[in-house]
C-alpha positions, 0 to 999 in steps of 0.5 A: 537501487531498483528504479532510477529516472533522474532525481528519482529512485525507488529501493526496498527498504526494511519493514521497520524504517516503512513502519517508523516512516507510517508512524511518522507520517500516516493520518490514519494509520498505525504501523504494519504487523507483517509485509512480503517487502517494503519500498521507499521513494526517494526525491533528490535522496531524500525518502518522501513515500513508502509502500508495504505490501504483503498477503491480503489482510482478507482471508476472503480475498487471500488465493496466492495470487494478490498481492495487497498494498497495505500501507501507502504514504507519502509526504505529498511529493507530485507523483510519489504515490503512482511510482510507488504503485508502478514499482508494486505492479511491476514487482507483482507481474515478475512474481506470478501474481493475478492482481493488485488491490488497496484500500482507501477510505471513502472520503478518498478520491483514489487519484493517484490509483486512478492514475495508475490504471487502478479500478474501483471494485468495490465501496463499503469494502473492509468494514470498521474493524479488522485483525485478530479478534484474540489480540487486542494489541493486533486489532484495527478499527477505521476511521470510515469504511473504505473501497477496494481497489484492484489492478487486474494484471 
């Protein structure tokens, strides 16, 4: 276990349980192509929010020294989604990295990130489609655009 407060614990978990938990649970998202690591959180040992985080899906924004959350859902436990931010951010200081971001769709309120001293940096961010334009399978479109939203470590 990584983190462990009371009833609760956050533990990395593999690439494929965070994907099957994203298909499972997701409202608008498929599963993940890749990540640097995957964690779960846990209520009373049951796993009630994922996060994937990997390299910036922007070549724009990819220096080395962002880490991007690009996968983040829970099953609307109270505070699951700021563990799972607070476990990246931590994670992301031991390991050298400038910044944090994530995207959410406009539609979004970000609270979670907010409570997370996550700033809004951008709106109109990301555009509708994403991917490999030469691999249909590895495409993305969005249900909206989205804002991107940075923690400047």
């Amino acid at each position: 276990m990584l983190f462990k407060k009371e009833k609760w614990y956050i533990e990395k978990i593999e690439l494929s349980a965070a994907n099957e938990y994203i298909k499972r649970y997701h409202r608008h998202h498929n599963a993940a192509v890749g990540h640097k690591f995957s964690i779960g959180a846990y209520y009373k040992s049951v796993l009630v929010g994922v996060a994937i985080c990997g390299r910036p899906v922007s070549r724009n924004l990819d220096d080395g020294e962002t880490l991007e959350i690009t996968r983040l859902c829970t099953i609307g436990t109270k505070n699951t989604c700021s563990k799972l931010c607070s476990y990246v951010i931590k994670y992301a200081k031991l390991k050298g990295y400038n910044k944090v971001i994530t995207y959410t769709l406009m539609s979004e309120k970000g609270s979670s990130l907010k409570a997370s001293n996550f700033m809004l940096e951008k709106e109109n961010a990301g555009g509708l489609y994403w991917g490999c334009k030469s691999d249909k399978k590895r495409q993305y479109k969005s249900k909206e655009l989205k804002k991107r939203w940075i923690y400047k470590i």
